[in-house]
N, C-alpha and C positions, 0 to 999 in steps of 0.2 A: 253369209251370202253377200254377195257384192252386187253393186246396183245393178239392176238389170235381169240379171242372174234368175232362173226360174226355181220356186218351193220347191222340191218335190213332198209327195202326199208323207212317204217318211219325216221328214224335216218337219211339216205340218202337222201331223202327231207328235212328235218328239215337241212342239213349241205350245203348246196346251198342254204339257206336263202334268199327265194324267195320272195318279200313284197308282191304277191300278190296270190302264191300257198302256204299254209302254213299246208296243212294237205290233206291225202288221203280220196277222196270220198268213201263210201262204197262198189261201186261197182269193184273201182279198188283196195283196200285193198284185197279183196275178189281173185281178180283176180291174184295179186302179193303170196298172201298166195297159192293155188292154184298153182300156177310153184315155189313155194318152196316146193311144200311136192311133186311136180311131176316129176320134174327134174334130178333127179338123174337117176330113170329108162328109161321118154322118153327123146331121145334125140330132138324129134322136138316139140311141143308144141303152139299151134293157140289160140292165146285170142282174141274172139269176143265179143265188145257191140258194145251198139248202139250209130250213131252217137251225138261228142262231150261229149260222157262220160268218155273221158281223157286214148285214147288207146296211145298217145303220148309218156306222160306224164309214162304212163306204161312200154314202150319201153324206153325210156329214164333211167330208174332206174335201168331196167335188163343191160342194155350197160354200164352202169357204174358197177353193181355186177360186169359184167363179163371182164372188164379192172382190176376192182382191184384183181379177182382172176387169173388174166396172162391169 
C-alpha cells in the first residue's frame, strides 16, 4: 500500500496471516462493505447474522480500522 492509501478489511485479514482464516466469507465481506459505505453518516451501526457466520471475526477488523485511524 502506499502512504496514505486506505487497508481494506481483506488486506487486513490477509496481514495477520492467519493459517486457518485466510479470506472473508461472503456474508461478512458484505457486511464489512456495508459499514464502509455507511459510517461516515451513522455513527452507531448493528451487524446482525446468524449464528457462527464470523460476527467475530467482523468486530475484530473494524477494532483494528479504528486503532489505526487514532
Amino acid at each position: 500500500l502506499e502512504r496514505g492509501d486506505a487497508m481494506t478489511f481483506e488486506d487486513r485479514l490477509a496481514s495477520l496471516a492467519s493459517p486457518s482464516i485466510t479470506a472473508l466469507r461472503p456474508a461478512q465481506k458484505a457486511a464489512l462493505e456495508a459499514f464502509d459505505r455507511l459510517r461516515a453518516d451513522n455513527p452507531d451501526i448493528g451487524i446482525e447474522l446468524p449464528t457462527g457466520a464470523g460476527k467475530t471475526l467482523i468486530a475484530l477488523l473494524i477494532a483494528d480500522q479504528a486503532l489505526d485511524e487514532g
